[in-house]
LUMSEDO-654781 format. One record per residue (C-alpha): residue in three letters; z, x, y negated. Coordinates in steps of 0.05 Angstrom, whole numbers, padded with zeros to 5 digits, always signed. Last residue first. Layout:
<pts>
alaZXY;...
</pts>
This chain:
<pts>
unk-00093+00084+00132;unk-00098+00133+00111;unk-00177+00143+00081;unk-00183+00065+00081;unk-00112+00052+00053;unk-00128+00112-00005;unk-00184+00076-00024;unk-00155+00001-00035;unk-00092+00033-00064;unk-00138+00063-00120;unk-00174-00012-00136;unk-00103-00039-00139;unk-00078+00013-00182;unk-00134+00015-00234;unk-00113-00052-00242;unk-00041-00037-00265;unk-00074+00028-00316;unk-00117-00025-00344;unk-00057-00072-00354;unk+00006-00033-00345;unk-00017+00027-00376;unk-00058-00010-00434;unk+00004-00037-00446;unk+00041+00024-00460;unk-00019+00045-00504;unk-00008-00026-00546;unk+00061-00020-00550;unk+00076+00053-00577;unk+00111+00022-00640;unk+00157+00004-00599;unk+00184+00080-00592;unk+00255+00081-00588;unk+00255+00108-00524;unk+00305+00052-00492;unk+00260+00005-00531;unk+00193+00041-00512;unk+00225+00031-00426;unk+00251-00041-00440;unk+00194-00063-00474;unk+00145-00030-00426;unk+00189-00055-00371;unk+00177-00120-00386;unk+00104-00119-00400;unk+00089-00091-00327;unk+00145-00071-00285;unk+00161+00015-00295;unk+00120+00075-00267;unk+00054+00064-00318;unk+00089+00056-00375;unk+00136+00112-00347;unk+00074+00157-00340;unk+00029+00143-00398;unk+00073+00117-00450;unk+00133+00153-00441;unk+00101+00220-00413;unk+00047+00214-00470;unk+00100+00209-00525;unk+00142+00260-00497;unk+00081+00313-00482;unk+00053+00303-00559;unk-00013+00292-00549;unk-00084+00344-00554;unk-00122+00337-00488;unk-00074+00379-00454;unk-00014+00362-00480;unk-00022+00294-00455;unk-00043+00317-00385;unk+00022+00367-00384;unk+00064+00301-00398;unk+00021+00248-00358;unk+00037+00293-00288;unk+00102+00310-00303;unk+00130+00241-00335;unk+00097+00208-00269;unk+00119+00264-00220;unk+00187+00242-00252;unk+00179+00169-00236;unk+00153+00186-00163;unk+00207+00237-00150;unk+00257+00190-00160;unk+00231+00132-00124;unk+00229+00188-00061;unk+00298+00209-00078;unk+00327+00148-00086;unk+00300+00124-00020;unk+00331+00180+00019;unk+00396+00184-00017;unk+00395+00103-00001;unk+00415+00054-00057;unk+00357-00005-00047;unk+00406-00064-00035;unk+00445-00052-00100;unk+00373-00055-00143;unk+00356-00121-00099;unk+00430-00150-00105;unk+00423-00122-00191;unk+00361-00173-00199;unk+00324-00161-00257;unk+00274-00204-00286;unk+00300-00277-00317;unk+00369-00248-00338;unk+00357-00175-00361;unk+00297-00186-00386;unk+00311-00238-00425;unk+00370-00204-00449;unk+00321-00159-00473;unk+00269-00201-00508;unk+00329-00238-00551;unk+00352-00158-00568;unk+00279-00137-00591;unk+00272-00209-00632;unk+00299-00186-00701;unk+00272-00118-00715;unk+00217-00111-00671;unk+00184-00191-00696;unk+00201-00167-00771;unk+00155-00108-00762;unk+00098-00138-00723;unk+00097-00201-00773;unk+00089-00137-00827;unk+00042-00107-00794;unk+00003-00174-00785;unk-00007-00185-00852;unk-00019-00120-00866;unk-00074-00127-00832;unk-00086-00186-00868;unk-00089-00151-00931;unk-00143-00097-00896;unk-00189-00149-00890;unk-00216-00167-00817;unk-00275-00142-00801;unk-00264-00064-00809;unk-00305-00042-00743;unk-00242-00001-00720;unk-00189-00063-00727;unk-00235-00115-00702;unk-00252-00068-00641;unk-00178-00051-00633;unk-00170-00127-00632;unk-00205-00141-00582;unk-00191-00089-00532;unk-00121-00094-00532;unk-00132-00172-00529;unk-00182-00160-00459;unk-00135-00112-00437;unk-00071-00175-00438;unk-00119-00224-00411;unk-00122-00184-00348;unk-00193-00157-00316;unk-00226-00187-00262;unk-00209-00257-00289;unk-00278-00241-00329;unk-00289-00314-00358;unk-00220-00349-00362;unk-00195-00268-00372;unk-00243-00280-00446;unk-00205-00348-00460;unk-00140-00316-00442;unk-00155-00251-00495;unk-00177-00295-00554;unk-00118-00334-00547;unk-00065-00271-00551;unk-00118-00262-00604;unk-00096-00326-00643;unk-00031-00310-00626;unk-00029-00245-00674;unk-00069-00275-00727;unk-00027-00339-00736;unk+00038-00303-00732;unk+00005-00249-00791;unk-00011-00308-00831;unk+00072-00330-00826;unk+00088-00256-00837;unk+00037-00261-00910;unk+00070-00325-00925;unk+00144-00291-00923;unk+00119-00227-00974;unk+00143-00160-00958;unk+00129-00107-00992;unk+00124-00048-00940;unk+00048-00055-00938;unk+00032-00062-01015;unk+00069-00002-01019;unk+00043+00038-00968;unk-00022+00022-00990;unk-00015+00047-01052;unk+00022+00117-01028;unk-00043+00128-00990;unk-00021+00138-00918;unk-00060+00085-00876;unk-00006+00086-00813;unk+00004+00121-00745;unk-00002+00198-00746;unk-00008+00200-00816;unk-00055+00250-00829;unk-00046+00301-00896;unk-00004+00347-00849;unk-00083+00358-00813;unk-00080+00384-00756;unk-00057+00323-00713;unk-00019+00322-00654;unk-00035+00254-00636;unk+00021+00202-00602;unk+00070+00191-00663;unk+00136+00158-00642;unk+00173+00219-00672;unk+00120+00268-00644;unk+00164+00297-00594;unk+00131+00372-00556;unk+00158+00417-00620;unk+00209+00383-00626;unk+00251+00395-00570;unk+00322+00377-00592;unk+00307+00307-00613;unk+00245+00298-00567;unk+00296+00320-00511;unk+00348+00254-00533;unk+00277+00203-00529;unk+00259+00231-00455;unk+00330+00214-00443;unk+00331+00147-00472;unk+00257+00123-00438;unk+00284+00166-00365;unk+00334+00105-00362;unk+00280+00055-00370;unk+00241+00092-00320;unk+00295+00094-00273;unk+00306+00014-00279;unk+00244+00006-00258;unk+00227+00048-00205;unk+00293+00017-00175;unk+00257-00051-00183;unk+00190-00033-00163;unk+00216+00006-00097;unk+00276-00057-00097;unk+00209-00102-00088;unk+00168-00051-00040;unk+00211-00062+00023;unk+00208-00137+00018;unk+00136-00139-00008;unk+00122-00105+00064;unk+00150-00159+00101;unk+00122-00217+00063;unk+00053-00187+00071;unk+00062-00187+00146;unk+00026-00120+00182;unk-00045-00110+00205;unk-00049-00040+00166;unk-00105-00065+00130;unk-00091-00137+00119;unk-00019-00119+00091;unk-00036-00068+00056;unk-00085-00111+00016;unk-00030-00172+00006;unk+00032-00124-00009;unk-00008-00101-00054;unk-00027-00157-00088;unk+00049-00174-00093;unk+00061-00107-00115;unk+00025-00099-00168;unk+00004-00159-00225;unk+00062-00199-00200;unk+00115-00148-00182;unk+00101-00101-00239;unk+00033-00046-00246;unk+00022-00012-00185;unk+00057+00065-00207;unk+00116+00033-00172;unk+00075-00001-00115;unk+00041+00069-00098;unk+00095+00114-00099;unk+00151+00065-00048;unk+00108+00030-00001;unk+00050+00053+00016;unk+00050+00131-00006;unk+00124+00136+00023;unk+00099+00109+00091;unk+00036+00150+00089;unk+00087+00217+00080;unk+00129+00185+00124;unk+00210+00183+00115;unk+00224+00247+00152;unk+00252+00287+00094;unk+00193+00332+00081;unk+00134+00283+00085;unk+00170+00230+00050;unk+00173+00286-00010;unk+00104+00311+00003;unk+00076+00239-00006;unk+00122+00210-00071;unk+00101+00287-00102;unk+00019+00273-00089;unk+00035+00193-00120;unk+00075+00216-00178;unk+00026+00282-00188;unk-00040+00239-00183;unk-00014+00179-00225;unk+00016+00209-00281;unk-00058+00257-00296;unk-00094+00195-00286;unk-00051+00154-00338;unk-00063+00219-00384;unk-00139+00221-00367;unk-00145+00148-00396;unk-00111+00163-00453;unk-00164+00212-00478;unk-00216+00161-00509;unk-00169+00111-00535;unk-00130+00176-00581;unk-00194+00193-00628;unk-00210+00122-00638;unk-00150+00094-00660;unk-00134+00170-00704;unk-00199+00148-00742;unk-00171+00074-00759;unk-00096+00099-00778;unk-00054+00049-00742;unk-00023-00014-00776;unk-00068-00062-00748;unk-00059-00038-00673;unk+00020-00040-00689;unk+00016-00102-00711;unk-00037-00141-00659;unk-00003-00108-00597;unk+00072-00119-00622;unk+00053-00201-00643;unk+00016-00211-00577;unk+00076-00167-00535;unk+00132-00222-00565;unk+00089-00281-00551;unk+00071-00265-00484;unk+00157-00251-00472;unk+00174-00314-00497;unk+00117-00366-00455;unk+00169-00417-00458;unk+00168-00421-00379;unk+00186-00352-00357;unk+00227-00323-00418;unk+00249-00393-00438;unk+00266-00416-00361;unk+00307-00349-00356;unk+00352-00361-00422;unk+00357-00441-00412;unk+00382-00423-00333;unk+00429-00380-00353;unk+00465-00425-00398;unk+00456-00484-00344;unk+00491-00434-00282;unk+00545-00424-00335;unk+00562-00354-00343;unk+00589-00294-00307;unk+00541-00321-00252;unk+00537-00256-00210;unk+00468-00238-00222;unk+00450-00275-00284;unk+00517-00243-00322;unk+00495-00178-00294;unk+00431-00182-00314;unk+00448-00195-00376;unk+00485-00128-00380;unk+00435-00086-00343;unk+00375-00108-00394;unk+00434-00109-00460;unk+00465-00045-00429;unk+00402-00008-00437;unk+00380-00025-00500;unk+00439-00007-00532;unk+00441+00072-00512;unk+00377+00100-00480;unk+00410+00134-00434;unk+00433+00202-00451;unk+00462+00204-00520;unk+00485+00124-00529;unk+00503+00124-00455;unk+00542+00182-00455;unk+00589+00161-00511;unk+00589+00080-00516;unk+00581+00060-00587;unk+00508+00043-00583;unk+00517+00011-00515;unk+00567-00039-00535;unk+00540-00050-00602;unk+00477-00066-00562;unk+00511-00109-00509;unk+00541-00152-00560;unk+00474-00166-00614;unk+00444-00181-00548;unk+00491-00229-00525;unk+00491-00266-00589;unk+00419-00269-00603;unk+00408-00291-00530;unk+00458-00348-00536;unk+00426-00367-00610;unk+00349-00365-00579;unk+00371-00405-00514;unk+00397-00460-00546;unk+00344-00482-00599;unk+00291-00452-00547;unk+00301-00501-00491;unk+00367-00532-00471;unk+00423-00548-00519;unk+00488-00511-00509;unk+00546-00578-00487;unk+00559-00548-00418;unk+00625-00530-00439;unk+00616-00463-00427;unk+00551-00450-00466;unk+00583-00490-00529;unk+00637-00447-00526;unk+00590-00378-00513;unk+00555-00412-00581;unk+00623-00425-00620;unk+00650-00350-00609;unk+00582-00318-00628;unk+00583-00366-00699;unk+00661-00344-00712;unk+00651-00267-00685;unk+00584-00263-00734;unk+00621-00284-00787;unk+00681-00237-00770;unk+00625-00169-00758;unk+00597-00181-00821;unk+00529-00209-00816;unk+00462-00174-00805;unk+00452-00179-00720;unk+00526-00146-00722;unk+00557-00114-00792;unk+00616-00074-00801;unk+00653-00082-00856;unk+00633-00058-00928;unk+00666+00018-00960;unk+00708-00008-01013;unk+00779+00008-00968;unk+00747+00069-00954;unk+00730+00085-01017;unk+00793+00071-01045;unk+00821+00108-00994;unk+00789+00175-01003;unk+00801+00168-01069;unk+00877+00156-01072;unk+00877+00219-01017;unk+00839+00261-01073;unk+00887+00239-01126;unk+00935+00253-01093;unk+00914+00322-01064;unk+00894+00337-01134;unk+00971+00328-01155;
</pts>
């Protein structure tokens, strides 16, 4: 008898128990509006610009990240979702699985819409409001050592590695180490392509074409590496801060946030005007940032916004409601957008032929060892000067080893760390032009 009644219960309340749910519809709603957009894509009929690219990328997102969420292996090891929505896309991009107009909507948004700058200005400006002031300052001044820390092992490992099987110690150095740790294809290894180029009196073009799959295997490693640093936080604790970058003493800190109970409530109430202030804000300083690169190009509009607002957010000149303001914008841009930016990614920015091309056990090894000496180098660093060794090796070695703003929000996505933006960037930015100025000495003592 209490077997029945047990099984009767078991079964109501699985039979109560609500359906799955995909981008925040049941799974059958979202099937019916998914099905009609991929129709629409295939019959040539899905409008161009954002109005058709924003639904397609919604839906192929939403997809690839139940996909990879469900998938054993690559939900423990590899990041899960976020991985098989970059890799996904691109494979649709790469072998035209899809219209060539559908793809070209998604890739012209993300290059020509301006999608992925207004994704990393509205991360940058919330996650830098919503950080504990004191902790701000504390961490800015010993990041800078962790990129260096990244750096010198990936690049001194890249070297004795080439040394040892035959590729070139110099070789390895020029073209593989030193163009993954450079910063992205635009910002790295197209100017480095450029200086090595007119030192070692070789064609640009013919370098860049030996450091692209470098950058792009680099890459996709690091994004990789993201998940699995993520999975030993989990069973390492005592080296994972949870998304929290400062070991703190204190248990009373809040490694990230204001933690008085009354401003967490006034923080995590959302109000719709308050996002739409925080939008404002968030470009606004994405402004701030071009106007000042329009007058030091030296330096990339994307440090000159870091920059800016931590300085309003440490001197305390803009009110602490519209820092919550811009929290909150910050929140809802993560939670909804993070997909759209992938499969961005994916299509406009990775190309599998140049990945494919690259496979060598020789080459592997040597991008390899770069992108680990990175997580080595900015782990122990981090620990160091008082970081949690996961959250430093993310930020300040695969940050550094991945392709600009793209890879950071591929690489903290696969971590599940995007509230780690604005240190990320700082690697790719400051870290990016550090790079070129480095790759300038080392060609004049090698080269």
């Amino acid at each position: 008898m209490e077997n029945t009644i047990t099984s009767a219960s078991q079964l109501a309340a699985k039979q109560s128990s609500p359906p799955l749910q995909i981008y925040g519809l049941p799974w059958y709603y979202f099937a019916i509006f998914g099905a009609l957009i991929i129709l629409g894509a295939y019959l040539g009929k899905l409008p161009t610009g954002m109005i058709g690219a924003f639904p397609l990328m919604i839906v192929l997102g939403a997809i690839f990240n139940l996909i990879g969420d469900r998938t054993p292996i690559i939900n423990t090891f590899l990041g899960g979702g976020a991985i098989v929505v970059i890799f996904g896309s691109a494979a649709i991009a790469t072998f035209e699985l899809m219209p060539k107009a559908a793809i070209k909507t998604m890739s012209d948004f993300m290059k020509g819409g301006g999608f992925l700058d207004f994704y990393i200005a509205s991360l940058i400006t919330g996650s830098i409001m919503g950080m504990n002031r004191q902790l701000l300052i504390k961490a800015a001044f010993r990041y800078l050592p962790v990129i260096l820390g990244g750096v010198l092992v990936a690049l001194s490992l890249g070297a004795i590695v080439g040394a040892l099987t035959g590729f070139g110690a110099k070789r390895a150095l020029f073209f593989i180490s030193i163009p993954i740790m450079g910063g992205g294809m635009g910002a790295g290894a197209v100017p480095l392509a450029k200086i090595f180029g007119e030192g070692l009196k070789q064609d640009p073009a013919t370098m860049l074409s030996i450091m692209v799959p470098a950058v792009a295997l680099g890459n996709a490693l690091a994004i990789v590496c993201g998940g699995l640093l993520d999975r030993l936080g989990k069973v390492k604790k005592s080296i994972c801060g949870d998304g929290a970058l400062m070991v703190l003493k204190s248990d009373s800190q809040d490694n990230a946030t204001e933690v008085t109970e009354d401003y967490k409530k006034i923080r995590d109430h959302l109000v719709l005007s308050q996002m739409g202030a925080g939008l404002l804000i968030a470009t606004c300083f994405f402004t701030l940032g071009a106007i000042i690169n329009h007058l030091v190009p030296a330096v990339h509009g994307y440090a000159w916004m870091i920059l800016s607002v931590a300085l309003v957010k440490v001197s305390g000149l803009l009110p602490q409601k519209f820092e919550i303001c811009c929290y909150q914008w910050f929140q809802f841009v993560m939670s909804n957008l993070t997909g759209v930016l992938l499969v961005g990614i994916g299509v406009a920015y990775t190309n599998l032929t140049e990945v494919a091309a690259a496979f060598s056990g020789e080459y592997m090894a040597l991008v390899a060892v770069t992108v680990i000496g990175a997580i080595i180098g900015a782990g122990v660093v981090g620990r160091i000067v008082g970081f949690f060794p996961i959250e430093a090796a993310i930020t300040g070695g695969l940050c550094m080893a991945n392709m600009g703003g793209t890879g950071d929000v591929a690489v903290l996505s696969a971590a599940k760390r995007m509230e780690l933006m604005p240190f990320a960037q700082i690697s790719s930015r400051i870290g990016g032009a550090f790079m070129l100025i480095l790759s300038s000495v080392v060609l004049q003592i090698f080269g």
